[in-house]
GUFI-521451 format. One record per residue (C-alpha): residue number from 1; residue in three letters; x, y, z. Coordinates in Angstrom, 3 decimals. Each point is the difference from the previous one (the first is absolute). Example, Ala and Ser with C-alpha at 12.3 -4.5 7.8 and 13.67 -1.06 7.14 Angstrom:
<nodes>
<1; ALA; <12.300; -4.500; 7.800>>
<2; SER; <1.370; 3.440; -0.660>>
</nodes>
This chain:
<nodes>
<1; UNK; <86.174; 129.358; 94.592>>
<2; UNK; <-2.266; 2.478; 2.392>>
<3; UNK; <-0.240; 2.280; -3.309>>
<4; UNK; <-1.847; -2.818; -2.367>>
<5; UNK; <2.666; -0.048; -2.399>>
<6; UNK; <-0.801; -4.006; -0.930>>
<7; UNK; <-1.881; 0.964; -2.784>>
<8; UNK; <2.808; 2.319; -1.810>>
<9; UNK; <2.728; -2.871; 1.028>>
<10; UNK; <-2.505; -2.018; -1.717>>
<11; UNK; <0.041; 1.596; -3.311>>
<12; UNK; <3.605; 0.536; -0.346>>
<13; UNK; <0.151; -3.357; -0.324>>
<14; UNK; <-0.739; 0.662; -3.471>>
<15; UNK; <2.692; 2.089; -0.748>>
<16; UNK; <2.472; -1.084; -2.671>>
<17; UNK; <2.724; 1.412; 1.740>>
<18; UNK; <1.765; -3.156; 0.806>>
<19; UNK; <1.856; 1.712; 3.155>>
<20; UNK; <-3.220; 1.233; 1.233>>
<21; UNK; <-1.390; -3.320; -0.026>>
<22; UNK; <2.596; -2.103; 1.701>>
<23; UNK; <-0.251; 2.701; 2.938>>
<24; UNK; <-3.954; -0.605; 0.110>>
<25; UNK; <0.363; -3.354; -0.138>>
<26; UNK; <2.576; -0.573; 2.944>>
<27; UNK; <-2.133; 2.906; 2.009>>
<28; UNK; <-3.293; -2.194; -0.514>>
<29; UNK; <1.501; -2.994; 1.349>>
<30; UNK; <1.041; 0.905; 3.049>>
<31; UNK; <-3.592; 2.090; 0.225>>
<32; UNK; <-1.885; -3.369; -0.285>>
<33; UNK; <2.637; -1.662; 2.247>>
<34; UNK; <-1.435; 2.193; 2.904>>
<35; UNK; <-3.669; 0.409; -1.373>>
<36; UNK; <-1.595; -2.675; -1.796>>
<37; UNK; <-3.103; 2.295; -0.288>>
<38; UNK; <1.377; 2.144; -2.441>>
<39; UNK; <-0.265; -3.212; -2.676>>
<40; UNK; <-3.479; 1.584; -0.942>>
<41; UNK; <1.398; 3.373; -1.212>>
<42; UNK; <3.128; -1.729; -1.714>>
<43; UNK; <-2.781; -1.812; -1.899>>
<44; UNK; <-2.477; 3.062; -0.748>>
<45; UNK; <2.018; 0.641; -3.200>>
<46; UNK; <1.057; -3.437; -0.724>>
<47; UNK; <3.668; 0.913; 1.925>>
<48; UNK; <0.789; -3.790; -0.102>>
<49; UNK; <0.381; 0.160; -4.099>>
<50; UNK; <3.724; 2.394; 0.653>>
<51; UNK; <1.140; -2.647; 2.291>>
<52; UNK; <-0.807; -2.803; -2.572>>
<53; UNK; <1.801; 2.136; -2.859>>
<54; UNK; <2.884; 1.025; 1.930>>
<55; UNK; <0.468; -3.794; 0.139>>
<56; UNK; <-0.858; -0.815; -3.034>>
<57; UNK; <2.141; 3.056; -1.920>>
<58; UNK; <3.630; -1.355; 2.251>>
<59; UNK; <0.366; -3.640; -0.291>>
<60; UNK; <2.849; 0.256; -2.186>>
<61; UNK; <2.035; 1.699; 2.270>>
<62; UNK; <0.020; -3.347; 2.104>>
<63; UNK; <2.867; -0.798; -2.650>>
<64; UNK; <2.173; 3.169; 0.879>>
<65; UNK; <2.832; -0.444; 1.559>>
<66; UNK; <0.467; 1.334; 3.373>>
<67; UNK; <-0.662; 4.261; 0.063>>
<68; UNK; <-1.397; 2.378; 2.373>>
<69; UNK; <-2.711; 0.224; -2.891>>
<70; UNK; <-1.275; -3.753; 0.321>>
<71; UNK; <0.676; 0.192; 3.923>>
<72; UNK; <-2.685; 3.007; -0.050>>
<73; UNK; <-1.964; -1.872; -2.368>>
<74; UNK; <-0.291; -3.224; 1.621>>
<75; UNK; <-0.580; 2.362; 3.504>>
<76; UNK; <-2.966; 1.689; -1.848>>
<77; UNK; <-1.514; -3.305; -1.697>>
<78; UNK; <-0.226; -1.666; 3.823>>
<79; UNK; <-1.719; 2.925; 1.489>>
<80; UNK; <-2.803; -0.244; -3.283>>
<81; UNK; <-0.094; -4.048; 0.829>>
<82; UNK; <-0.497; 0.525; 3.671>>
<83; UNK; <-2.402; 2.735; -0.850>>
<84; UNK; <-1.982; -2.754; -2.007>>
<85; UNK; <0.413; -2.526; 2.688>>
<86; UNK; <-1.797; 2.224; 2.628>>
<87; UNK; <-2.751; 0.591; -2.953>>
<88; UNK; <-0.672; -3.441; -0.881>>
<89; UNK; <-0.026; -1.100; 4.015>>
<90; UNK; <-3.813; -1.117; 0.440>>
<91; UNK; <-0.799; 2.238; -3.316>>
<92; UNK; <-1.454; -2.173; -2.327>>
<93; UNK; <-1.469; 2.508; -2.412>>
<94; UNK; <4.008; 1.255; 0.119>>
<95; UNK; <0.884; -3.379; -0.756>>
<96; UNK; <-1.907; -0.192; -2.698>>
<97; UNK; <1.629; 3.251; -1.584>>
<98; UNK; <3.593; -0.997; 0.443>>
<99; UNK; <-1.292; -3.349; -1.614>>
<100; UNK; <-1.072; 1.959; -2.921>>
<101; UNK; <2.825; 2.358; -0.237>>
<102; UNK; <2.063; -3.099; -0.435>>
<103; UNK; <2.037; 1.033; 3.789>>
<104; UNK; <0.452; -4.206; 0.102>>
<105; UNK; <2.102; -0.104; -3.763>>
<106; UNK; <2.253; 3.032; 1.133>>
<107; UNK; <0.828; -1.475; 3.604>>
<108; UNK; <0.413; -3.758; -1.577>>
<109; UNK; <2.830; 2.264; -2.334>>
<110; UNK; <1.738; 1.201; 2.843>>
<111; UNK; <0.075; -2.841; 1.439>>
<112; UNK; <2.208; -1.150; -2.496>>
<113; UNK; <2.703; 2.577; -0.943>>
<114; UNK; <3.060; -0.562; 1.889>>
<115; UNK; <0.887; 1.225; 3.392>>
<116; UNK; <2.960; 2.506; -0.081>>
<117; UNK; <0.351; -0.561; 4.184>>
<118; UNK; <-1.161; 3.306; 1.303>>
<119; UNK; <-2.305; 0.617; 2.588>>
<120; UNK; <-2.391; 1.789; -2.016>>
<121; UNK; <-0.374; -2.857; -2.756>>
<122; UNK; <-0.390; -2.483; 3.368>>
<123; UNK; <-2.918; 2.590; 1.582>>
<124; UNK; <-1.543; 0.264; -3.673>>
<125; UNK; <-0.398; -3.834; -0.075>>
<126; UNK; <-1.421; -0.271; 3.519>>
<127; UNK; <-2.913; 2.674; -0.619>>
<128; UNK; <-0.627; -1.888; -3.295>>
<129; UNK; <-0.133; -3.449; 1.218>>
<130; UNK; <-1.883; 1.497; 2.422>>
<131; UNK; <-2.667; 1.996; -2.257>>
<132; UNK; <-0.081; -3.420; -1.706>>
<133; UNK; <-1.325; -1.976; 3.363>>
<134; UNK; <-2.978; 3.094; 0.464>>
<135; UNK; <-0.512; -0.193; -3.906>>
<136; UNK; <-0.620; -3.640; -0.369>>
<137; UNK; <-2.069; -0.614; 3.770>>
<138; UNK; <-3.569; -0.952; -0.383>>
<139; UNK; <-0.012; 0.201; -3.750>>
<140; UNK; <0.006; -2.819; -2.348>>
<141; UNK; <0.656; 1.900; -3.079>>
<142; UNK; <3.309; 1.302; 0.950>>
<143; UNK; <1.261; -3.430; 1.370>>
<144; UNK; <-1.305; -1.490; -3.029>>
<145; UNK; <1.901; 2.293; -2.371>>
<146; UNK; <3.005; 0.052; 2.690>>
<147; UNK; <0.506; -3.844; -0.314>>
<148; UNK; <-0.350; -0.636; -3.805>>
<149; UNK; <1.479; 3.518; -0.854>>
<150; UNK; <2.226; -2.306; -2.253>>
<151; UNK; <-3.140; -1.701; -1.322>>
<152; UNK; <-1.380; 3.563; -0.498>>
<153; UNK; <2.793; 0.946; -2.009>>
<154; UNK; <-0.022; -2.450; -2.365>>
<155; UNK; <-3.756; 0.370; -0.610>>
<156; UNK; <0.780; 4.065; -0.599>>
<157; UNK; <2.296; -1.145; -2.630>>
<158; UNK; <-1.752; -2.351; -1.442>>
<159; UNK; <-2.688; 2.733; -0.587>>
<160; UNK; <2.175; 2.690; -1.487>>
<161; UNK; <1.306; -3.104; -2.245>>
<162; UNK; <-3.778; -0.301; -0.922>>
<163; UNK; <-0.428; 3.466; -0.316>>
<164; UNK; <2.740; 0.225; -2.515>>
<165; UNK; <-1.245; -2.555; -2.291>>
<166; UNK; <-3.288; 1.104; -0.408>>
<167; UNK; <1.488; 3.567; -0.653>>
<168; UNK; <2.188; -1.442; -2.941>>
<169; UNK; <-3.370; -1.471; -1.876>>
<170; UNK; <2.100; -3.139; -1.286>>
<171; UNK; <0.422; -2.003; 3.151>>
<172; UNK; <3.283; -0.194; 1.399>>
<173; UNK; <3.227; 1.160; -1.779>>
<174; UNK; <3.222; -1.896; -0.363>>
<175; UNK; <1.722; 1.864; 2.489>>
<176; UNK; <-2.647; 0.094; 2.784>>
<177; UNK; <0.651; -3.104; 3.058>>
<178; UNK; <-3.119; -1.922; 0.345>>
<179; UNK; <-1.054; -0.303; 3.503>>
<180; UNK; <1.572; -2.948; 0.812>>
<181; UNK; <2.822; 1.760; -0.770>>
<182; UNK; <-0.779; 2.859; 1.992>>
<183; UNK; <-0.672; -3.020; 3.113>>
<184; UNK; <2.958; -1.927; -0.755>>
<185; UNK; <2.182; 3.562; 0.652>>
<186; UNK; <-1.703; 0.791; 2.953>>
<187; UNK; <0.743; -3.309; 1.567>>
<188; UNK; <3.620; 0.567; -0.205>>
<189; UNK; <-0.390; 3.981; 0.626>>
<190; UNK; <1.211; 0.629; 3.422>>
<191; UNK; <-1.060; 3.860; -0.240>>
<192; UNK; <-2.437; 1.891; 2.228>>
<193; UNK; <-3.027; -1.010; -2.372>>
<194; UNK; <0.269; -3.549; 0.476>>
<195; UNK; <0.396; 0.358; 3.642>>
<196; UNK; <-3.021; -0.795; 2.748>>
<197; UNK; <-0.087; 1.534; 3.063>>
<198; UNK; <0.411; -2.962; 2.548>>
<199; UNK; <3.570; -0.188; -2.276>>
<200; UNK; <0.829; 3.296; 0.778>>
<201; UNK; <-1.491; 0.193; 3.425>>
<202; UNK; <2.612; -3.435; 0.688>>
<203; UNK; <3.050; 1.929; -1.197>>
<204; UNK; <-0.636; 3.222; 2.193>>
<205; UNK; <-0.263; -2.746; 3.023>>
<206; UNK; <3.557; -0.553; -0.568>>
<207; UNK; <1.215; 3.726; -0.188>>
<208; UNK; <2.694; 1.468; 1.744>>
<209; UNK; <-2.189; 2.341; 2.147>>
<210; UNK; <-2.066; -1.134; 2.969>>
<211; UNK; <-2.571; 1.901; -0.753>>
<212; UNK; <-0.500; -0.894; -3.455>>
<213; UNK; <-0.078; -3.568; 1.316>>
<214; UNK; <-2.528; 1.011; 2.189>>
<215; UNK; <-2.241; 1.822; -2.177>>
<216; UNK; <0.030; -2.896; -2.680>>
<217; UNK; <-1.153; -2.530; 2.372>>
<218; UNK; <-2.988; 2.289; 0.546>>
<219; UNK; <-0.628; 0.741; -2.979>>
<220; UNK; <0.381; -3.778; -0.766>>
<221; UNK; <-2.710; -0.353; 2.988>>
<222; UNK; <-2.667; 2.188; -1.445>>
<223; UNK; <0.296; -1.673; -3.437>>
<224; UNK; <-0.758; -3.461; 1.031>>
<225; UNK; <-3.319; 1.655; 2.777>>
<226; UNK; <-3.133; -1.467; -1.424>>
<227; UNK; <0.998; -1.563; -3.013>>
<228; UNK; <-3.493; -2.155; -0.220>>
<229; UNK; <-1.272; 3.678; -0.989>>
<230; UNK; <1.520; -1.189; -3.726>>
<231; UNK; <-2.876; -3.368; -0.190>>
<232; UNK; <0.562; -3.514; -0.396>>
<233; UNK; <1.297; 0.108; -3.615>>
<234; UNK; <2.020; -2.869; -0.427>>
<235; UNK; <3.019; 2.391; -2.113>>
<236; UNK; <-0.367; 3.051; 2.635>>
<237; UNK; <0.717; -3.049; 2.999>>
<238; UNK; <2.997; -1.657; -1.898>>
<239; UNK; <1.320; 3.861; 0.483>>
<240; UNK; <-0.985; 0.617; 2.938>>
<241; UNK; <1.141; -2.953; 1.633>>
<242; UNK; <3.225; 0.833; -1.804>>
<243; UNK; <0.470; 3.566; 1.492>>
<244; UNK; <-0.946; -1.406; 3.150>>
<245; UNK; <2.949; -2.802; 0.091>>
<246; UNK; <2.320; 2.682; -0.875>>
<247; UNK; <-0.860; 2.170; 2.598>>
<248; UNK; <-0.406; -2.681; 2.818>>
<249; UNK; <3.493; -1.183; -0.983>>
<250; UNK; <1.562; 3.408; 0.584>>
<251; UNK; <-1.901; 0.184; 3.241>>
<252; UNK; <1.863; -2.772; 1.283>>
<253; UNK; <3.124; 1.334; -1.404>>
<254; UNK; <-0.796; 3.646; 1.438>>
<255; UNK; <-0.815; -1.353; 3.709>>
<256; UNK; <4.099; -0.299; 0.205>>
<257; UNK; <0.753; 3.619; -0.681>>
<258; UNK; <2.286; 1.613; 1.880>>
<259; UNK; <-2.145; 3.092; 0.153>>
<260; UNK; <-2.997; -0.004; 2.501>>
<261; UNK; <-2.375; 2.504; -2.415>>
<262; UNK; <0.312; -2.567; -2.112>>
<263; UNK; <-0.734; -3.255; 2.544>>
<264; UNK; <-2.815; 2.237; 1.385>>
<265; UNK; <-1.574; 0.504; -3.708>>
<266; UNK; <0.561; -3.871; -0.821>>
<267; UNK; <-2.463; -0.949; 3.500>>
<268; UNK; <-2.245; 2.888; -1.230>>
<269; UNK; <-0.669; -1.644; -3.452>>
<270; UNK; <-0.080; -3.792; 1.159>>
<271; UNK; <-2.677; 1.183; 2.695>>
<272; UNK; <-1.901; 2.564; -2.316>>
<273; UNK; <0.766; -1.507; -3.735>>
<274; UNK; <0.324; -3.726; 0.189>>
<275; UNK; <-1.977; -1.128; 3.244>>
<276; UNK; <-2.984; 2.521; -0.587>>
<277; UNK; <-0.112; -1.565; -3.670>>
<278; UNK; <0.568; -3.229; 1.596>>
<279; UNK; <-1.531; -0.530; 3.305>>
<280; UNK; <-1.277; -3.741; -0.282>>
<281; UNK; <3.598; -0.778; -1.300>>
<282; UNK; <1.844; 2.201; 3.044>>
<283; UNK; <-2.213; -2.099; 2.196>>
<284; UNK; <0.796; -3.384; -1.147>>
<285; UNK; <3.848; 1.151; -0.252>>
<286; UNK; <-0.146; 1.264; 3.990>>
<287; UNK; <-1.858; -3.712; 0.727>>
<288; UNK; <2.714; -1.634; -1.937>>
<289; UNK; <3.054; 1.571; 1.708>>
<290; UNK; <-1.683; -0.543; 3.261>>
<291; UNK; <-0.991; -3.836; -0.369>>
<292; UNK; <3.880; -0.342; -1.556>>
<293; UNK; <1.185; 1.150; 3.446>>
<294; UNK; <-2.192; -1.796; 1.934>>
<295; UNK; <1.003; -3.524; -2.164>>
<296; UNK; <3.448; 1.123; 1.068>>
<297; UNK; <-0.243; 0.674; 3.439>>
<298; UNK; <-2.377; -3.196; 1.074>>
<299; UNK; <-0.894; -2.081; -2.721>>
<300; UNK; <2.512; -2.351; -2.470>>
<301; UNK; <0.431; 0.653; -3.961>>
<302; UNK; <-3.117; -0.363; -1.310>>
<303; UNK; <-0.344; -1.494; -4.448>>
<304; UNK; <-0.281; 2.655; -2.170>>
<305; UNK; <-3.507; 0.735; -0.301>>
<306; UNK; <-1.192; -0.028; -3.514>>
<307; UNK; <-0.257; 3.079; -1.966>>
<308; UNK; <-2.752; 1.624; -1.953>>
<309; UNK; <0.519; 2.073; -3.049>>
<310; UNK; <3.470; 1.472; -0.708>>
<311; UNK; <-0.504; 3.517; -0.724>>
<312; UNK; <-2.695; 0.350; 3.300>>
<313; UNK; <2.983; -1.898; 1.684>>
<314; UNK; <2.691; 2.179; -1.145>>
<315; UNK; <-2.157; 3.048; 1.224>>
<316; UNK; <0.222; -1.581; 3.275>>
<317; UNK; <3.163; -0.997; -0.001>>
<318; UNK; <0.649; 4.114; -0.365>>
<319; UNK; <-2.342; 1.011; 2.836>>
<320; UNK; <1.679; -2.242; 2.402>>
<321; UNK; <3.189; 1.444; -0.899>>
<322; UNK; <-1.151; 3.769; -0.076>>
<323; UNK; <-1.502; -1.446; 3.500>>
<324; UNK; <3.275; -0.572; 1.147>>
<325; UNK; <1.463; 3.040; -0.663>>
<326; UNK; <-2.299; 1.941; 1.604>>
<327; UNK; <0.715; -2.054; 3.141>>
<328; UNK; <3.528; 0.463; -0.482>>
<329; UNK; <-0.633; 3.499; -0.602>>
<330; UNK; <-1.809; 0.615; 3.457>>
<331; UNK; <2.803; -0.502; 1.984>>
<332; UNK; <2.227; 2.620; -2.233>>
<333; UNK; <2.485; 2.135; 1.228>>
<334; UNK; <-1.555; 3.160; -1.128>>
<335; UNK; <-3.231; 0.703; 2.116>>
<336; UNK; <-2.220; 1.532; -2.960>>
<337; UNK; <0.797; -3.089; -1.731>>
<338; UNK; <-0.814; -2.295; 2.986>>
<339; UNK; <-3.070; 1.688; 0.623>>
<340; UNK; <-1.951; 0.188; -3.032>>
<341; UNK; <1.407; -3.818; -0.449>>
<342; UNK; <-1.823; -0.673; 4.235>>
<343; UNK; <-2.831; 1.744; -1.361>>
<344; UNK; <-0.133; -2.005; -3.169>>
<345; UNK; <0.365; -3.499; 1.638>>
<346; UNK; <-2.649; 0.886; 2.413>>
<347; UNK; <-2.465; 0.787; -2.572>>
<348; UNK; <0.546; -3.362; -1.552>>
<349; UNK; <0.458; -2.223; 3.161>>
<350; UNK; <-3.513; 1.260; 0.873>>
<351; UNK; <-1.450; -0.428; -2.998>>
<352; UNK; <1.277; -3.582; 0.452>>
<353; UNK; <-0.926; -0.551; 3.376>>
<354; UNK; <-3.938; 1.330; -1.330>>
<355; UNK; <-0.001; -2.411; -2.467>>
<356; UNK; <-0.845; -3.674; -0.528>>
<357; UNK; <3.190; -1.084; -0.700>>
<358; UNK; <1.153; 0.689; 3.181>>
<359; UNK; <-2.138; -2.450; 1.529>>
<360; UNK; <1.007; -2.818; -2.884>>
<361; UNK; <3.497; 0.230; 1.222>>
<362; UNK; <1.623; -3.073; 1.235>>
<363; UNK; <-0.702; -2.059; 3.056>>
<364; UNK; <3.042; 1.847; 1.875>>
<365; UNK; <-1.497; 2.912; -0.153>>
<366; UNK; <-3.214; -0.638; 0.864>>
<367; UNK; <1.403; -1.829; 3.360>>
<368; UNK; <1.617; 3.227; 0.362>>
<369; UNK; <-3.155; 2.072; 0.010>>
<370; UNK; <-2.030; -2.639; 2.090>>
<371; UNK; <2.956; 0.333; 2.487>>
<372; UNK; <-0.374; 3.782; -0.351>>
<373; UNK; <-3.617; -0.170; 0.591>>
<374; UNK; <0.098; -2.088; 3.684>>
<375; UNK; <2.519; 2.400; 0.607>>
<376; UNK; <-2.202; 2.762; -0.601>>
<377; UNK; <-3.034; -1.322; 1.597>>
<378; UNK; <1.670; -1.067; 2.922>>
<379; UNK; <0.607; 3.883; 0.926>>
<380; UNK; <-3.619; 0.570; -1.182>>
<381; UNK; <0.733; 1.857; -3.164>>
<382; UNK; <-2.043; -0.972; -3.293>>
<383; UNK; <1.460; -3.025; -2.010>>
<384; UNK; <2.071; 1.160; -3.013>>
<385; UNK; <-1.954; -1.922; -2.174>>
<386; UNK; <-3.360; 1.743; 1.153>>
<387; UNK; <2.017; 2.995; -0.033>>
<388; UNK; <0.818; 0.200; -3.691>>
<389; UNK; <-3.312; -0.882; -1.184>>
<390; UNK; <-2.004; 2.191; 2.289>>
<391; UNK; <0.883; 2.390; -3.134>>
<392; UNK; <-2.170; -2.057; -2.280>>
<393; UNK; <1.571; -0.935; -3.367>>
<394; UNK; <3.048; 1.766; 0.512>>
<395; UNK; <2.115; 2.270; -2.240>>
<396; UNK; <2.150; -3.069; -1.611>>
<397; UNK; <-2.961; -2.325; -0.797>>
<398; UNK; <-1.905; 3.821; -1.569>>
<399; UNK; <3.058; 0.014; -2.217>>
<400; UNK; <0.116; -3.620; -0.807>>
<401; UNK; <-3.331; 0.123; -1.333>>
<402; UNK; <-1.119; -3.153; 2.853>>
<403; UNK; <-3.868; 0.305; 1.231>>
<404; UNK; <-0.361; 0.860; 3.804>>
<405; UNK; <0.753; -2.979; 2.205>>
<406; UNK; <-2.839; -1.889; 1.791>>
<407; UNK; <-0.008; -1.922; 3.415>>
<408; UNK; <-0.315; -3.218; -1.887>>
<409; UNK; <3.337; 0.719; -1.606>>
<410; UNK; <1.745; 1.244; 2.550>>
<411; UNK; <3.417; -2.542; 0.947>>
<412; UNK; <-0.975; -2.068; 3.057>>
<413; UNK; <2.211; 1.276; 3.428>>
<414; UNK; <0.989; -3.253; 1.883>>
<415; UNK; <-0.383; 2.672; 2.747>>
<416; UNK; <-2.903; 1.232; -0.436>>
<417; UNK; <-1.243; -1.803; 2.715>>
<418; UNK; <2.330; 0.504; 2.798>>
<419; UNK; <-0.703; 4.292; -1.424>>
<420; UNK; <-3.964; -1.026; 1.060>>
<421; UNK; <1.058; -1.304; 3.474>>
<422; UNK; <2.342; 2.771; 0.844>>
<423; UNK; <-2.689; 2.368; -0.743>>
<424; UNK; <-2.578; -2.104; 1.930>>
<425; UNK; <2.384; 0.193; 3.144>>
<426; UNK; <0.572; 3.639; -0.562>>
<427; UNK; <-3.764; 0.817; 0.085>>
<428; UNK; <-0.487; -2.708; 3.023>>
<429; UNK; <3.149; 2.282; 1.914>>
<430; UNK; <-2.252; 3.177; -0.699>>
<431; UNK; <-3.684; -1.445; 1.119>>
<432; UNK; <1.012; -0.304; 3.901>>
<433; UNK; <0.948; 3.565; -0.014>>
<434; UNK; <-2.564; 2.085; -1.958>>
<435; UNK; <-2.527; -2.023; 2.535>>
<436; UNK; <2.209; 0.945; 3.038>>
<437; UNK; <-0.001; 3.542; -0.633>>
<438; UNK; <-3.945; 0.156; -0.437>>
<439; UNK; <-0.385; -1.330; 2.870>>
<440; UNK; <1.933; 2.066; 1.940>>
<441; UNK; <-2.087; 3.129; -1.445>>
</nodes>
């Protein structure tokens, strides 16, 4: 390394030696493991294109049985998709190559073949599922293709079908399956073609290795990140809206794990993925749960209110229970899961207590705050209620999209008045003695 040999390591890359190249490969990855500077040379002579090939060139051997041979292989293929992963991490321009080098079909393949139950095949599918999450983050193209990869499929065959029949000059021959043919097969095709990603992503939630699980609930997490990036078409939402029921339904499923990576990656995703997307939702979920314990504790049942529109309902009805998770979540036994879950509720309990809705709460809780402000005033701190909005708007009402609050709007205090004579008596107590001590100078 003190000798500048990057650049020769660099072009032996392109060696056809297949020995050679399964020695660079592993000795690159654990370079960038420890130096994430060296990504520039790697890329001087387009080193990410031997990674992609060596890849591409042993997917078959996924169907091997057991060997030293496919053990090595699987070894070398996770050290070219970790190399990748530490590429594409806040690389767009690298991004955009493996996008065009078609890294997302090859890893979408392997996600596929069957697991022979080796370590290697298990640390192969975490770096991929991995590779996958820094692929797909911040661009729409990828999670496009990665969600209707079945959809894209079937459009690639439809063209070569096309293709075909122009090439025959007589339309199409007996023997050649019309499209809807070539649609009705794919329906009922349950190979790696007509597979999406949030299908496969769901099935490597359930594997057999924590780690796995781990890494497809993040990957899982940067899929769904600023899907509004796709536009308001009203086909790209019925997707969307699809992935995203999948994935919130194996986030609730997830949060039971037995493994704490994988508790710790759930809270990381509801708090990055879904409430980030989500915020005016998360809000109204957190002022649900707590007006549903305060009904409990000091009010009777209350009629069912009546509802608005079922699929905005339904949304909520899945923020109040991610909500809840997280809650149950905070007090975990692991502490990295606890902590990140605090952390989480904090953010949003703040957000709340910034926003409007915390102030259009029931009439229990606003007794509780008036209580809470004589309290307060009595020891001659600032009322809580003057407290919060001293910030101005605050952060919830900024992310509810609600205009600044003015005085005439502001809830009435039924102590407001007895917080005017307090202070009056407090200024009266300090008169006597600022005069006193004048005097006496």
């Amino acid at each position: 390394m003190a000798v500048g040999i990057f650049p020769y390591m660099s072009k032996l890359l392109a060696s056809t030696t297949a020995e050679i190249r399964e020695i660079l490969i592993l000795v690159w990855a654990r370079l960038i493991a420890v130096d994430m500077a060296l990504h520039a040379e790697l890329m001087k002579n387009d080193g990410m294109e031997y990674f992609v090939a060596y890849l591409a060139n042993n997917i078959q051997m996924q169907y091997e049985p057991v060997s030293e041979k496919v053990r090595l292989c699987d070894t070398v293929s996770a050290a070219s998709a970790f190399t990748l992963t530490m590429l594409c991490k806040d690389m767009p321009e690298v991004q955009q190559a493996c996008f065009n080098e078609r890294v997302l079909d090859y890893f979408l393949v392997y996600l596929q073949r069957p697991d022979n139950g080796t370590e290697e095949r298990s640390c192969l599918r975490t770096w991929i599922l991995m590779c996958l999450g820094e692929l797909w983050r911040t661009f729409p193209n990828a999670k496009w293709m990665a969600m209707t990869y079945r959809l894209c499929v079937i459009a690639s065959k439809k063209q070569q079908h096309e293709e075909r029949g122009r090439h025959s000059g007589a339309g199409e021959q007996a023997g050649t399956p019309s499209f809807e043919e070539l649609l009705a097969s794919s329906a009922d095709d349950d190979s790696v073609d007509a597979c999406d990603a949030q299908d496969l992503l769901v099935q490597m939630a359930f594997h057999r290795t924590p780690v796995v699980r781990a890494a497809a609930v993040y990957a899982m997490g940067t899929l769904i990140e600023d899907l509004s990036l796709l536009g308001d078409d009203p086909g790209v939402l019925t997707i969307v809206h699809k992935a995203e029921r999948q994935v919130y339904a194996l986030l609730l499923q997830a949060a039971t794990d037995g493994s704490p990576i994988v508790r710790r990656e759930v809270v990381c995703i509801i708090g990055s993925a879904v409430f980030a997307s989500y915020m005016p939702q998360a809000i109204e979920a957190v002022a649900r749960v707590v007006s549903e314990e305060l009904r409990e504790q000091r009010r009777p049942p209350q009629p069912p209110q009546q509802q608005g529109d079922a699929a905005s309902e339904a949304v909520q009805d899945l923020m109040v229970k991610l909500y809840k998770v997280l809650l149950k979540l905070s007090v975990d036994g692991h502490p990295d899961v606890a902590l990140v879950a605090r952390e989480t509720c904090d953010v949003l309990m703040q957000c709340y207590a910034h926003s409007r809705m915390f102030f259009a709460s029931e009439s229990s809780l606003d007794q509780a705050i008036h209580r809470l402000e004589i309290s307060r005033s009595a020891n001659g701190q600032q009322p809580i209620l003057g407290f919060i909005r001293s910030a101005g708007t605050g952060i919830g009402d900024a992310l509810l999209g609600y205009p600044p609050l003015s005085h005439s709007e502001l809830p009435a205090s039924p102590t407001s008045g007895m917080n005017r004579q307090l202070q009056q008596q407090q200024q009266a107590r300090r008169m006597p003695q600022t005069r006193s001590r004048n005097s006496m100078v």
